[in-house]
VOPAGU-2260 file (C-alpha; in pm, 1 decimal, decimal comma):
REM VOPAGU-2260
SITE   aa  ch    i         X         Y         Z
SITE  UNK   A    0   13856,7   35718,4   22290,5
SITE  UNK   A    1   13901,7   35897,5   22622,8
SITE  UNK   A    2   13832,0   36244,0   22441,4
SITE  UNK   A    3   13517,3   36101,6   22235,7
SITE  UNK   A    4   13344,1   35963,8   22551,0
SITE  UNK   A    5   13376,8   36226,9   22767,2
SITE  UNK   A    6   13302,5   36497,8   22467,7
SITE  UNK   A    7   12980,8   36274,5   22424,3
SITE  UNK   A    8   12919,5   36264,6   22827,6
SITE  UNK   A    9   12957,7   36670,5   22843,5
SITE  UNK   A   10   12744,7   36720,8   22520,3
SITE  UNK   A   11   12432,8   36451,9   22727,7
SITE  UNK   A   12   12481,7   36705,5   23046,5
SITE  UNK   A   13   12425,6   37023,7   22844,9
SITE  UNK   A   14   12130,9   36888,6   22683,2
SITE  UNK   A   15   11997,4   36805,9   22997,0
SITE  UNK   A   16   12045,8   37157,1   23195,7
SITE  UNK   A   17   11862,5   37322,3   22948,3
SITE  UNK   A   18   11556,4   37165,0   23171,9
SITE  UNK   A   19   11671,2   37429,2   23412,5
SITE  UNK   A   20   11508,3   37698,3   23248,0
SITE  UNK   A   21   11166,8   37520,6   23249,0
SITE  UNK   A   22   11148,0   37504,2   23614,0
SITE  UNK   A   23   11318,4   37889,5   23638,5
SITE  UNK   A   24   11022,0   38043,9   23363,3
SITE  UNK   A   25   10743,7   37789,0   23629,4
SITE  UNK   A   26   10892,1   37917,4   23969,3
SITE  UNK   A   27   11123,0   38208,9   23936,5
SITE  UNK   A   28   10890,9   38428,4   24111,4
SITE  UNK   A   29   10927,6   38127,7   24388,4
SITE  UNK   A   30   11267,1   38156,0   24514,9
SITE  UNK   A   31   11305,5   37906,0   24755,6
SITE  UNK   A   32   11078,4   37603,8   24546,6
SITE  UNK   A   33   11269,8   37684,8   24226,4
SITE  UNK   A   34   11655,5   37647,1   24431,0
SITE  UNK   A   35   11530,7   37285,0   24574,0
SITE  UNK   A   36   11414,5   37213,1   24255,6
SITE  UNK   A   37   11678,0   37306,3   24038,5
SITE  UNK   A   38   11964,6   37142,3   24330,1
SITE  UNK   A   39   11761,1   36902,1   24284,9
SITE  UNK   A   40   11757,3   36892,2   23864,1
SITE  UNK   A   41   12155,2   36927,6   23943,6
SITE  UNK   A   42   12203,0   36685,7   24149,7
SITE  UNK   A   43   11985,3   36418,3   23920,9
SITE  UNK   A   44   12177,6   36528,1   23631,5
SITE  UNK   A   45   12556,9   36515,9   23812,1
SITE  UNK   A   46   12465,5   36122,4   23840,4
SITE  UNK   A   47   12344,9   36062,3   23494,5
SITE  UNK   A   48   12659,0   36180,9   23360,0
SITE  UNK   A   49   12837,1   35937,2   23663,2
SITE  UNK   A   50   12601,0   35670,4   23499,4
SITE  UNK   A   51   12701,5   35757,5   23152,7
SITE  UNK   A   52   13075,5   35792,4   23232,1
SITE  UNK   A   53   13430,1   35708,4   23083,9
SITE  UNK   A   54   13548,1   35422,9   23287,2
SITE  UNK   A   55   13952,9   35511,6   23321,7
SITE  UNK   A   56   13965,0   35155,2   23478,2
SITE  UNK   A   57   13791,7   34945,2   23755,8
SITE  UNK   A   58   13593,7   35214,2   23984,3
SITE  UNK   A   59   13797,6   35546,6   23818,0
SITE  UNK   A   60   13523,1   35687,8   23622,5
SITE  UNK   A   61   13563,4   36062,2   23488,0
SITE  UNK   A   62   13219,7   36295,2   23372,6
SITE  UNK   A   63   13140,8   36645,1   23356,1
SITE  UNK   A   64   12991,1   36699,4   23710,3
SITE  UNK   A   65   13223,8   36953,1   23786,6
SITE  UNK   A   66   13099,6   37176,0   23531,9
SITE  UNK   A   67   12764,1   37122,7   23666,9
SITE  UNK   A   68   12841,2   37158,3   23991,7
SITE  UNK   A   69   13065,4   37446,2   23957,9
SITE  UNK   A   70   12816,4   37650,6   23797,3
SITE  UNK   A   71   12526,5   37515,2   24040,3
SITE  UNK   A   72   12591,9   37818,9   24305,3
SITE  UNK   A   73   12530,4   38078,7   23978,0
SITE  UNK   A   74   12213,3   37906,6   23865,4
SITE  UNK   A   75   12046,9   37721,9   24190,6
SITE  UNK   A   76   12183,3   37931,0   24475,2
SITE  UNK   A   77   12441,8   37858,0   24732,4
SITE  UNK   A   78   12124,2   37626,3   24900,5
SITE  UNK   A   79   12025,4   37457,2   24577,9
SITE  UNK   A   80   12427,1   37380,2   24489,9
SITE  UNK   A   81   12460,9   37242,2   24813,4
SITE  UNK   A   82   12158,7   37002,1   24769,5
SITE  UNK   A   83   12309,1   36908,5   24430,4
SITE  UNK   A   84   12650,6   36844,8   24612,0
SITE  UNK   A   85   12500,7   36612,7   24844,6
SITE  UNK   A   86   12288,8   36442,5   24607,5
SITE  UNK   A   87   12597,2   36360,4   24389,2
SITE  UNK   A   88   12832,0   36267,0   24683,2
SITE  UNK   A   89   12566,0   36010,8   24785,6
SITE  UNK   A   90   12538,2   35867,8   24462,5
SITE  UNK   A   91   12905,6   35866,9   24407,5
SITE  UNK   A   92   12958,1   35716,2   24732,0
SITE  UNK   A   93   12708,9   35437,2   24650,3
SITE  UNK   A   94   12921,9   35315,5   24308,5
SITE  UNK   A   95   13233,4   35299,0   24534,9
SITE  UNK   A   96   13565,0   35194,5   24414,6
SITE  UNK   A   97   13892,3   35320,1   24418,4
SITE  UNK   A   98   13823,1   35672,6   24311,4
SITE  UNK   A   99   13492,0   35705,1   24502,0
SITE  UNK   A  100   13703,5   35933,6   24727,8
SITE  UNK   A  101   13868,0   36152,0   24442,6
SITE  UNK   A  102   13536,3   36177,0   24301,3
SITE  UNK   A  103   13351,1   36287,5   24635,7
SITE  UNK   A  104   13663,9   36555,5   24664,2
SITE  UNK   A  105   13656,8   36698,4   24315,7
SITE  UNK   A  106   13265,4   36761,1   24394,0
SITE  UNK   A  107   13323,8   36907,8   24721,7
SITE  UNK   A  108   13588,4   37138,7   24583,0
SITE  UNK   A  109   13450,4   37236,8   24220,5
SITE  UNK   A  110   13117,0   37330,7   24434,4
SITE  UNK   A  111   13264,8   37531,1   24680,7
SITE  UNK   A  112   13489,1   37719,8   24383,5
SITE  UNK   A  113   13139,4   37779,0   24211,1
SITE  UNK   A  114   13046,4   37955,7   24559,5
SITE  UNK   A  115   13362,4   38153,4   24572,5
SITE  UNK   A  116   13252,9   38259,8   24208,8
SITE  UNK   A  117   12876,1   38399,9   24348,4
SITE  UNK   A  118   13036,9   38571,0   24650,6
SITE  UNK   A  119   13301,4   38748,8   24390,6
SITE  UNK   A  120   13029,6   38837,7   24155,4
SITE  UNK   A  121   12784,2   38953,0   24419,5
SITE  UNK   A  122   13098,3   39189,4   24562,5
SITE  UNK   A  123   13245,6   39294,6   24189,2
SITE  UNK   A  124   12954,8   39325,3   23940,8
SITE  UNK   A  125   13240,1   39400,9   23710,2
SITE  UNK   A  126   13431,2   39108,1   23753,6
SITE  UNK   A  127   13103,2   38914,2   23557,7
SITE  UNK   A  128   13290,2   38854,5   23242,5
SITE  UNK   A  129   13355,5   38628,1   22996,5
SITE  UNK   A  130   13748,5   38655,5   23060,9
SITE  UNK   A  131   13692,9   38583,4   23442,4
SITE  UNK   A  132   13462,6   38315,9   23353,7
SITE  UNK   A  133   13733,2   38161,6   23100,6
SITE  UNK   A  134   13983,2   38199,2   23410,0
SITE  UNK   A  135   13768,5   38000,9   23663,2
SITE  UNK   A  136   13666,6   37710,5   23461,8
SITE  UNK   A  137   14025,8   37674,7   23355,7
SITE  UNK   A  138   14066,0   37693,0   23722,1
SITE  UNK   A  139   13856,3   37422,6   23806,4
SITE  UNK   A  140   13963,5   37149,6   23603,9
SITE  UNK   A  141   14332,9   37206,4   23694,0
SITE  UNK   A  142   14266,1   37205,9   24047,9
SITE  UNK   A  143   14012,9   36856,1   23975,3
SITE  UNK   A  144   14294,4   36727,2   23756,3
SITE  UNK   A  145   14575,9   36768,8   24099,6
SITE  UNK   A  146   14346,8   36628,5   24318,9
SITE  UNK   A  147   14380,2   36321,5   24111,2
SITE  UNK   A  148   14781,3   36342,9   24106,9
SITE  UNK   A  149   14775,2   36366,5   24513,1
SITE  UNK   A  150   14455,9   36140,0   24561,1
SITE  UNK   A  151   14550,2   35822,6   24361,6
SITE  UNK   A  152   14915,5   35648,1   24437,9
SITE  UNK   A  153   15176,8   35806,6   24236,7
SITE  UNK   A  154   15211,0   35494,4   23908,6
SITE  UNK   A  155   14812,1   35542,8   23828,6
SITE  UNK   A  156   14810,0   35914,6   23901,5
SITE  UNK   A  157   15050,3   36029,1   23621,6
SITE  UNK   A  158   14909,5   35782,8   23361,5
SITE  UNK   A  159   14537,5   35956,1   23455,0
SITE  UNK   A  160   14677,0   36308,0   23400,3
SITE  UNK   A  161   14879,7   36229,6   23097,7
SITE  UNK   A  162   14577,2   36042,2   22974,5
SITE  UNK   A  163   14333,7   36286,3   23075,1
SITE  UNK   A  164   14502,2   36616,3   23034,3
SITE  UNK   A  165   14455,7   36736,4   22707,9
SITE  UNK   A  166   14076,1   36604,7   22685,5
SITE  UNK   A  167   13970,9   36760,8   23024,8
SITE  UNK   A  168   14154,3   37117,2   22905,5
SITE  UNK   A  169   14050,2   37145,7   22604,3
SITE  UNK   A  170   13683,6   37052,3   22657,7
SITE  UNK   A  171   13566,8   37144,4   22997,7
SITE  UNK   A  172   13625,6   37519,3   22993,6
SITE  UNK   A  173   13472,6   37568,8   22655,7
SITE  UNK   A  174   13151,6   37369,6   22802,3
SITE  UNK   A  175   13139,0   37572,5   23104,5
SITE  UNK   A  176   13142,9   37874,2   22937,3
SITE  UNK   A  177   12881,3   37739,3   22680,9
SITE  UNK   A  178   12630,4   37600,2   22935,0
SITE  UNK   A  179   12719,8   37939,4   23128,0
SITE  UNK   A  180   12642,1   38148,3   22839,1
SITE  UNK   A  181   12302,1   37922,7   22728,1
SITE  UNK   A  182   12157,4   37915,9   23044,5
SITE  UNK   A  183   12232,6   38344,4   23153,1
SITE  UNK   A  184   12060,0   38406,8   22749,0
SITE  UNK   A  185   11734,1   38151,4   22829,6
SITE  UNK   A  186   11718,3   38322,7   23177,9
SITE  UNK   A  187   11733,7   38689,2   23025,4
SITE  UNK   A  188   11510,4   38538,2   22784,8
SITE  UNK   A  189   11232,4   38452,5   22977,5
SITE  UNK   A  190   11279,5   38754,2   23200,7
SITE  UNK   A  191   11271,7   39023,0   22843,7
SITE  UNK   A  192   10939,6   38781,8   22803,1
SITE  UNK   A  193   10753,9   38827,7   23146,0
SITE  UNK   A  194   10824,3   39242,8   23100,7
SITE  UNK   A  195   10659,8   39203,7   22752,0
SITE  UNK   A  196   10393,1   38994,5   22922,9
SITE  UNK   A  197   10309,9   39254,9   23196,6
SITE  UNK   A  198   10330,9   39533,3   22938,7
SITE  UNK   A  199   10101,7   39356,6   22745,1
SITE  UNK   A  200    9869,0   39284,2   23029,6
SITE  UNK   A  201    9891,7   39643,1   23131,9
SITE  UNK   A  202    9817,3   39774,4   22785,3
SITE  UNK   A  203    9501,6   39547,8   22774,8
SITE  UNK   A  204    9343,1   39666,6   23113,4
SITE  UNK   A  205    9410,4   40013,9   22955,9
SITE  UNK   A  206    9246,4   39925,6   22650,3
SITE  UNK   A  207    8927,4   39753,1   22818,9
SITE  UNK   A  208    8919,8   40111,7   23082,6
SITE  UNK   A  209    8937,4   40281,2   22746,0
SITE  UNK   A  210    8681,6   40101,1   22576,5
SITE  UNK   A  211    8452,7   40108,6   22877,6
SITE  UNK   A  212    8495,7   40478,4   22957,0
SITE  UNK   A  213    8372,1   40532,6   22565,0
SITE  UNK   A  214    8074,4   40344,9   22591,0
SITE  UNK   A  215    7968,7   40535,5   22919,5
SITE  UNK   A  216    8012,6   40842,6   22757,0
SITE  UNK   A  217    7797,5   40732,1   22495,5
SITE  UNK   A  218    7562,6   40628,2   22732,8
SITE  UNK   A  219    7520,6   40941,3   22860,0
SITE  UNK   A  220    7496,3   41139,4   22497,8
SITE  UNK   A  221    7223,5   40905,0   22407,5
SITE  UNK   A  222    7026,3   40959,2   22796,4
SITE  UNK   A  223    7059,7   41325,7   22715,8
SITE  UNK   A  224    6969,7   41309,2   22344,0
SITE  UNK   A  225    6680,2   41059,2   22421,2
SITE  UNK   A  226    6537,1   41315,4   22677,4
SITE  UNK   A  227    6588,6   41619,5   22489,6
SITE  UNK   A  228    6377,4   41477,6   22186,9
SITE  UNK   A  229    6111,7   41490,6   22477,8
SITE  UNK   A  230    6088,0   41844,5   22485,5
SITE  UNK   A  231    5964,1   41889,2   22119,7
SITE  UNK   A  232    5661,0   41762,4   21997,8
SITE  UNK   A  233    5742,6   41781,5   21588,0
SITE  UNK   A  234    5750,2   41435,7   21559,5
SITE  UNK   A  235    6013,8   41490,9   21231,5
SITE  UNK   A  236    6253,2   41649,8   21495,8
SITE  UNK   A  237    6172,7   41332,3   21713,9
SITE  UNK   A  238    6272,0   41097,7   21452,0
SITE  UNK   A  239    6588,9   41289,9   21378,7
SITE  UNK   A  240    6697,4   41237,6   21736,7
SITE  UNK   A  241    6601,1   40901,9   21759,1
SITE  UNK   A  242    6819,0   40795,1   21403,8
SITE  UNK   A  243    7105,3   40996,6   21604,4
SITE  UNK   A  244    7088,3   40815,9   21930,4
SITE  UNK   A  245    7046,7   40483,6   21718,4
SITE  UNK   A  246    7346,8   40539,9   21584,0
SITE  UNK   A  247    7528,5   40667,0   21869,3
SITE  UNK   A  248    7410,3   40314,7   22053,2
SITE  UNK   A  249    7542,2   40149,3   21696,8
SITE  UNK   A  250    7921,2   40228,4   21831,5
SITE  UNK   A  251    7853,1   40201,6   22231,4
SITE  UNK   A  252    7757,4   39806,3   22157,8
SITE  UNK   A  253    8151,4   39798,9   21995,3
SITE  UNK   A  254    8296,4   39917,5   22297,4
SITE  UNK   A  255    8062,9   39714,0   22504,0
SITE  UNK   A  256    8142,2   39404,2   22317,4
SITE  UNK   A  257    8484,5   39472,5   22272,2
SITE  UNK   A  258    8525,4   39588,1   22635,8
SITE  UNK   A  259    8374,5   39211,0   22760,5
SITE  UNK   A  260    8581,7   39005,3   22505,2
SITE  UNK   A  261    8902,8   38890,2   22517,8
SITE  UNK   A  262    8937,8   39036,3   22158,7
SITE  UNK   A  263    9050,5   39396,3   22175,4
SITE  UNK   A  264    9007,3   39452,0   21778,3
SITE  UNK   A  265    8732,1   39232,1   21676,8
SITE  UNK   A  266    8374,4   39146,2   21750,4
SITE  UNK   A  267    8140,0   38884,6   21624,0
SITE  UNK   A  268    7902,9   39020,5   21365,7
SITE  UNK   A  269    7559,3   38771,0   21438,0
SITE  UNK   A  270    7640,5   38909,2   21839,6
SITE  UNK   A  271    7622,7   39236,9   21734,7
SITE  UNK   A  272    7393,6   39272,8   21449,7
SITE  UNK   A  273    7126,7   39095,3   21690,0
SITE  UNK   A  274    7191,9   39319,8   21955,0
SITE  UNK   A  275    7203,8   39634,4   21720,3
SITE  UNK   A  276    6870,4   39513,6   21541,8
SITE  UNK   A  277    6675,0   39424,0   21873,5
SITE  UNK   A  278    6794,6   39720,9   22023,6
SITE  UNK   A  279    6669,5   39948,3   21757,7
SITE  UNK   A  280    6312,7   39773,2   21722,2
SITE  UNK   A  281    6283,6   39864,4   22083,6
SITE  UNK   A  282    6299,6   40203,0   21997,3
SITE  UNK   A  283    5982,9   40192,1   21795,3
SITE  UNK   A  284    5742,7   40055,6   22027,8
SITE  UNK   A  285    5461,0   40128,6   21807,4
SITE  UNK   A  286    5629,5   39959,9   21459,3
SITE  UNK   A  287    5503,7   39575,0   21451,5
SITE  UNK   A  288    5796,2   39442,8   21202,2
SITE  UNK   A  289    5929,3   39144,8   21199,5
SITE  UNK   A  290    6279,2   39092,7   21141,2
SITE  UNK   A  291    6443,9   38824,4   20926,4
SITE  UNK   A  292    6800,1   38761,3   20971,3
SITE  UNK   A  293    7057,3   38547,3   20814,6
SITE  UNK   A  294    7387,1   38615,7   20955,1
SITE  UNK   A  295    7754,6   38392,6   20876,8
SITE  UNK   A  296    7929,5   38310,7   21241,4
SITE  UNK   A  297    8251,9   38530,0   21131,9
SITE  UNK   A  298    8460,2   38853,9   21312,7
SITE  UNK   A  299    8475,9   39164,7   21210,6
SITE  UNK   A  300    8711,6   39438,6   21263,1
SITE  UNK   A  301    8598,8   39774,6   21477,8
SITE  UNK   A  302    8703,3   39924,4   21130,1
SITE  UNK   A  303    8403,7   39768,2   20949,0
SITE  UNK   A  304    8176,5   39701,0   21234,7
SITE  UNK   A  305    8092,2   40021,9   21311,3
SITE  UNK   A  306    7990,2   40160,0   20968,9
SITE  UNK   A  307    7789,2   39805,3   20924,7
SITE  UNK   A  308    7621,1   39942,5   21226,8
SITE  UNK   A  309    7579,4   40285,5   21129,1
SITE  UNK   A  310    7428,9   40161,2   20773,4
SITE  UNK   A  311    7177,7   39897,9   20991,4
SITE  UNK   A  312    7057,5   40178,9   21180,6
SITE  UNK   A  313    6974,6   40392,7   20898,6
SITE  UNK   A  314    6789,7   40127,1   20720,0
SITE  UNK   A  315    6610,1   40041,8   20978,7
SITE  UNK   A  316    6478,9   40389,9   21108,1
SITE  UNK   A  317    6411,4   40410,4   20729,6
SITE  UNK   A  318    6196,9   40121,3   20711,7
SITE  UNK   A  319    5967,5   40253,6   21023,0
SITE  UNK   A  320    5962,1   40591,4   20891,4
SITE  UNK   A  321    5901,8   40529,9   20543,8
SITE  UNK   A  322    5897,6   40173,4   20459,9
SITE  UNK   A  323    5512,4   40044,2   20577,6
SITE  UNK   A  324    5317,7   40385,3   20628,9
SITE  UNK   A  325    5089,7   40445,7   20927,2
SITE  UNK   A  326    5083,5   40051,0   21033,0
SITE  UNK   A  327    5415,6   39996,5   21052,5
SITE  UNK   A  328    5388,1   39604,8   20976,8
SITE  UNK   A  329    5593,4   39426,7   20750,4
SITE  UNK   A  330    5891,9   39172,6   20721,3
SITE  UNK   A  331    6220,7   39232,6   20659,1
SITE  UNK   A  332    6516,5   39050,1   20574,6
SITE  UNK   A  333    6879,1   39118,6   20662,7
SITE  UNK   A  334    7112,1   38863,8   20518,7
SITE  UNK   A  335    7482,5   38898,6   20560,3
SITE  UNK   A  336    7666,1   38669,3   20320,9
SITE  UNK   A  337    8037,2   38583,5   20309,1
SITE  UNK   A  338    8167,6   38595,2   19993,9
SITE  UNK   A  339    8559,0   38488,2   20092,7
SITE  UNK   A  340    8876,8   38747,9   20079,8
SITE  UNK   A  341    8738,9   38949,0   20352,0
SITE  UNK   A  342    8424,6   39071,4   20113,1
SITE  UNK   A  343    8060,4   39047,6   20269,0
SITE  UNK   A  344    7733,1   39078,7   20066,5
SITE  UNK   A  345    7455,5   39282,3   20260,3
SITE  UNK   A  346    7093,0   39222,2   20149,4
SITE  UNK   A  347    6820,8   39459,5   20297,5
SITE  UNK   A  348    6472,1   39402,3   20154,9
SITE  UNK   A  349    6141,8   39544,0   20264,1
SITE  UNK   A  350    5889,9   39273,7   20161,7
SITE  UNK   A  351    5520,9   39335,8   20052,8
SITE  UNK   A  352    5651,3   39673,8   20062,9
SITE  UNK   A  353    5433,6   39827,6   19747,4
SITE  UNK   A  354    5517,7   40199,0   19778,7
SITE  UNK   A  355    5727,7   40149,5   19456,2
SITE  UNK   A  356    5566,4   39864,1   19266,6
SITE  UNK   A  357    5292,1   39996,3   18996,0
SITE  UNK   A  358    5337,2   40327,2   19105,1
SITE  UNK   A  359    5467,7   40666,1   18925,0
SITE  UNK   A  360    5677,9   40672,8   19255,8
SITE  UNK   A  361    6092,2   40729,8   19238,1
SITE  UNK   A  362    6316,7   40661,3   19491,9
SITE  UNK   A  363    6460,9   41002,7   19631,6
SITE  UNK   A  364    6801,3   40973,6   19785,0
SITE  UNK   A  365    6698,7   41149,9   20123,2
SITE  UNK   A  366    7009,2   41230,8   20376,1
SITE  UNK   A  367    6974,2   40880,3   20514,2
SITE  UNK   A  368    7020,8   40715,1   20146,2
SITE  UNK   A  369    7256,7   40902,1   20076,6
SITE  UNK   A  370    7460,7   40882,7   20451,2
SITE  UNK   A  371    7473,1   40468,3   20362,6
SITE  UNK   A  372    7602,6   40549,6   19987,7
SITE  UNK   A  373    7877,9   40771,3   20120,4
SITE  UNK   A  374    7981,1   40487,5   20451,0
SITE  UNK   A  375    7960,5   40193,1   20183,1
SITE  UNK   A  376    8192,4   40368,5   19930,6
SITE  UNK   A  377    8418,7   40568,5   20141,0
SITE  UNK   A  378    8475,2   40423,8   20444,0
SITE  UNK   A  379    8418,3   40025,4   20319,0
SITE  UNK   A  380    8513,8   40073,7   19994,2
SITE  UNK   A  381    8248,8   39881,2   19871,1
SITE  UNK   A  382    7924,2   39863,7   19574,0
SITE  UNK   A  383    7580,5   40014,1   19640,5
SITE  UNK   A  384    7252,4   39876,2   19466,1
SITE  UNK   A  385    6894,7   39977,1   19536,2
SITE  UNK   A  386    6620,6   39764,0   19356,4
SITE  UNK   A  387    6238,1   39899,4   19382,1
SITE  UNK   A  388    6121,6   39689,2   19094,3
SITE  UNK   A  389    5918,3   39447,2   19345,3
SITE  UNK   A  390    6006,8   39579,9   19673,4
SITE  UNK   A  391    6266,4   39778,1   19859,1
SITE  UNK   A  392    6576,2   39643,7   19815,2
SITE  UNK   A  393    6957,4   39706,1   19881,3
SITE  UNK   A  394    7242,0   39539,5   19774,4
SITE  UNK   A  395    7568,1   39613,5   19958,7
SITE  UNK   A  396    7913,7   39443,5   19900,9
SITE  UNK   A  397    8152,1   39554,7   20118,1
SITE  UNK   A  398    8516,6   39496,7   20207,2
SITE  UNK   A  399    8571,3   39402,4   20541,6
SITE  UNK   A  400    8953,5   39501,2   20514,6
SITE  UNK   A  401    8926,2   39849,6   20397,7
SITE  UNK   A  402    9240,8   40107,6   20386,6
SITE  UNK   A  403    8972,3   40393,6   20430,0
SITE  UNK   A  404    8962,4   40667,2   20650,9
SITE  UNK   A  405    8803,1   40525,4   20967,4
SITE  UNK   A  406    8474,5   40675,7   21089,4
């Protein structure tokens, strides 16, 4: 009975210390809050194991505070063991009876063993061992059980320790050095986790100066570029430049995006295809097309959204170039469609575009054409489909998850 109860006691303790490393991973980097707090935890937990006790007889009751407090001075500090002490030789005080004043002893004295402990460790490093931690809570409960032979009269006393001896030996060292051990491996635990976490937030600022640093230097290509094309006045030289700055700009909003989102490896496509397409209309301030766009709210990787991008900005310089002659007026629809298991369907149509209808005319794969054949099948691994039987029209499936060689 004895050895149940106080096995069942022990085991309710345990549970309950584990709350330690909650307020440890909250305030570690708070020393002084976190040893009030956890004395306090301590100290609240030494009296629900009083409350929960194994009542020897009339006002003898026997727990596991002297694991608890033993170990306090490791886990709480010397101040935070000593708030635990009082807290349980106040409450211990308050149940009274005849062992009130055994009890308030074997607190006193497994707390200031659990002190002794620190101040050893803190001189020997070495000595921090599971054979010297075997050897002290072994220590403890002999010294707790002859405090109860001199304590009590000398009749009660013996029937105590031979009633008490084998349960409190056999069971309180093995919890101390179980609660010991849990509470050291959730403490290294959450210590291994706040190094990851810096690490982690150190890799992202590195990441986002990364990011950021790329789209300046972009910046700059396409300032230079964007000038240069100033200097010539073949307006088929112009054009070139213009597709290669458009394209340039068609990675620098990745970096952009990706540098402002919390996302370091994806970016949402109706952001950036809206940014891409607005941005590249700009570019053609005398084109007066109107663009259509249907666009699913989904993320793509920086492994598909910059070919996307690449193939937008060559269909689009085609359009103004080729697609409406000298006026430049005209509708066009993008439509991005998801077709599930990270496949999306790209529709780019020219309408009222009649250079091909009821004409002798055949498409020519030019190097733009043939750039988006080469990015949709190599680097997306996807299907390419131009229809000119009514107007423009291509027809793109790509995979959004390709293993190809990134751009």
């Amino acid at each position: 009975m004895a050895f149940l109860k106080l096995l069942n006691n022990i085991t309710l303790l345990i549970s309950l210390v584990l709350i330690h490393t909650l307020i440890y991973k909250r305030y570690q980097e708070q020393s002084h809050i976190f040893k009030i707090l956890s004395g306090i935890l301590f100290g609240i937990i030494t009296c629900i194991g009083m409350h929960n006790s194994y009542q020897f007889s009339n006002g003898v009751i026997f727990d596991g505070r002297t694991i608890i407090l033993s170990l306090a001075p490791l886990f709480s500090g010397i101040q935070g063991s000593l708030l635990s002490l009082g807290i349980t030789v106040g409450y211990r005080y308050y149940l009274g009876g005849t062992g009130a004043f055994t009890g308030m002893v074997v607190s006193v004295t497994a707390t200031v063993l659990g002190i002794l402990l620190v101040l050893l460790f803190q001189k020997k490093e070495k000595t921090r061992n599971l054979f010297s931690l075997i050897i002290f809570a072994y220590f403890v409960n002999l010294v707790m059980l002859f405090e109860f032979y001199i304590t009590f009269p000398k009749e009660i006393a013996i029937v105590i320790v031979k009633t008490l001896t084998i349960p409190v030996i056999s069971i309180y060292p093995l919890s101390t050095v179980l609660l010991f051990y849990s509470l050291s491996y959730q403490i290294q635990t959450i210590g291994y986790e706040k190094i990851i976490e810096n690490s982690l937030k150190e890799k992202d600022l590195l990441i986002k100066e990364l990011y950021h640093r790329t789209k300046n230097n972009m910046q700059i290509i396409i300032s230079w570029l964007s000038l240069k094309s100033l200097q010539f006045e073949e307006s088929e030289l112009q054009n070139e430049l213009k597709k290669i700055v458009n394209k340039i700009y068609s990675m620098a909003i990745v970096h952009q995006m990706l540098y402002s989102s919390q996302n370091f490896s994806r970016i949402n496509l109706i952001t950036y295809v809206n940014t891409l397409v607005e941005k590249i209309d700009l570019s053609y301030p005398d084109g007066q097309i109107s663009f259509h766009k249907e666009i699913p709210n989904i993320s793509i990787s920086i492994d598909a959204a910059i070919p996307i991008g690449i193939i937008l900005s060559e269909l689009i310089a085609n359009t103004y170039q080729h697609g409406y002659g000298q006026s430049n007026c005209g509708d066009v629809n993008i439509i991005f469609k998801f077709l599930g298991n990270d496949q999306i369907l790209l529709t780019y149509e020219e309408l009222n575009n009649m250079t091909f209808k009821n004409s002798g005319n055949t498409l020519q794969f030019g190097l733009g054409l043939t750039t988006i054949h080469n990015i949709c099948k190599t680097q997306l691994n996807g299907t390419f489909q131009i229809d000119t039987e009514m107007f423009f029209k291509v027809e793109m499936c790509l995979n959004l998850q390709s293993n190809k060689i990134r751009i």
